[in-house]
N, C-alpha and C positions, 0 to 999 in steps of 0.2 A: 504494500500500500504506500502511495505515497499523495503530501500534501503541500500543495503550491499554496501564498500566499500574495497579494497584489492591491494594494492598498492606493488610495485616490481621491481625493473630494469627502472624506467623512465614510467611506464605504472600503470595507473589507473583502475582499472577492476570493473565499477561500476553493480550490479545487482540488477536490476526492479523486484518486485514480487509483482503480483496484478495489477488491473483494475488503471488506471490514467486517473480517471473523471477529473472533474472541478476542485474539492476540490484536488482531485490529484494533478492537474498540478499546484496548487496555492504553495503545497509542494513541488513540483521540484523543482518551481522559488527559493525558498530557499535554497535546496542542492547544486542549481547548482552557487548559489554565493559563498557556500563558500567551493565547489569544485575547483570552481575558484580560490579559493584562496591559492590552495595545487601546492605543485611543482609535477609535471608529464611535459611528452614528448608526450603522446598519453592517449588522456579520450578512454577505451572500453565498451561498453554498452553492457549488456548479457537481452535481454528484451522475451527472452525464457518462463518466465510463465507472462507474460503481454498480457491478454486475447484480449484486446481492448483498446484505446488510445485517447480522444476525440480530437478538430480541437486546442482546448488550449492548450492541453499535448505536440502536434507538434508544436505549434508554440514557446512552451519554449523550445523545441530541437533548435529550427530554432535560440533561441535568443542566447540559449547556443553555438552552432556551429558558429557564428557569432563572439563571444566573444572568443573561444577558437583561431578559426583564427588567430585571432587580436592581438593572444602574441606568435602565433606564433608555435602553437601546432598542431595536429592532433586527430581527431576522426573517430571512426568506430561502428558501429552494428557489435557485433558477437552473434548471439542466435537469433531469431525473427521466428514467427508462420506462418504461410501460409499466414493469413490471412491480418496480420502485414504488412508482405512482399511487399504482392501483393495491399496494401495503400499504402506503403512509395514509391515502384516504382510508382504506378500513378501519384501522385503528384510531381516525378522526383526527390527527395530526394538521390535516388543511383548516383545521378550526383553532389552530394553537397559532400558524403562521403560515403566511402565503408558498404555495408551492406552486411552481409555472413546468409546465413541460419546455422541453429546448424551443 
């Protein structure tokens, strides 16, 4: 897995490349501390080649979206696969923050 970072106007443009298993999301919970700890107005996730995403990988979005809230920020999905998509709407996550297909 790897994650590009690209920062511009108040907005974060983080991009997910590869599978975020277990060991995946154990590396999120890392980036996304000290993603946290950048100044931005809005985290953007581009998760376009992110094949699949286990229930841990969601639940570090879940902790990060939480925490982004909480200082008062914004996040969104721009980029996500069918398949992606059509997980993050069951579990009603397009109601937590905007998710856009590419």
């Amino acid at each position: 897995m790897e994650i590009n970072l690209m920062q511009q106007n108040g907005t974060l443009n983080i991009s997910i490349i590869g599978a975020v298993d277990n060991a995946g999301a154990e590396e999120l919970k890392e980036h996304f501390q000290e993603i946290l700890n950048k100044d931005f107005k809005e985290a953007v996730f581009d998760l376009s080649f992110v094949p699949f995403i286990t229930s841990s990988g969601i639940g570090k979005f879940l902790i990060f979206y939480k925490n982004v809230v909480a200082k008062g920020r914004k996040m969104r999905i721009k980029g996500i696969n069918d398949n992606l998509y059509e997980l993050f709407k069951s579990i009603k996550l397009d109601q937590l923050f905007p998710i856009e297909k590419s």
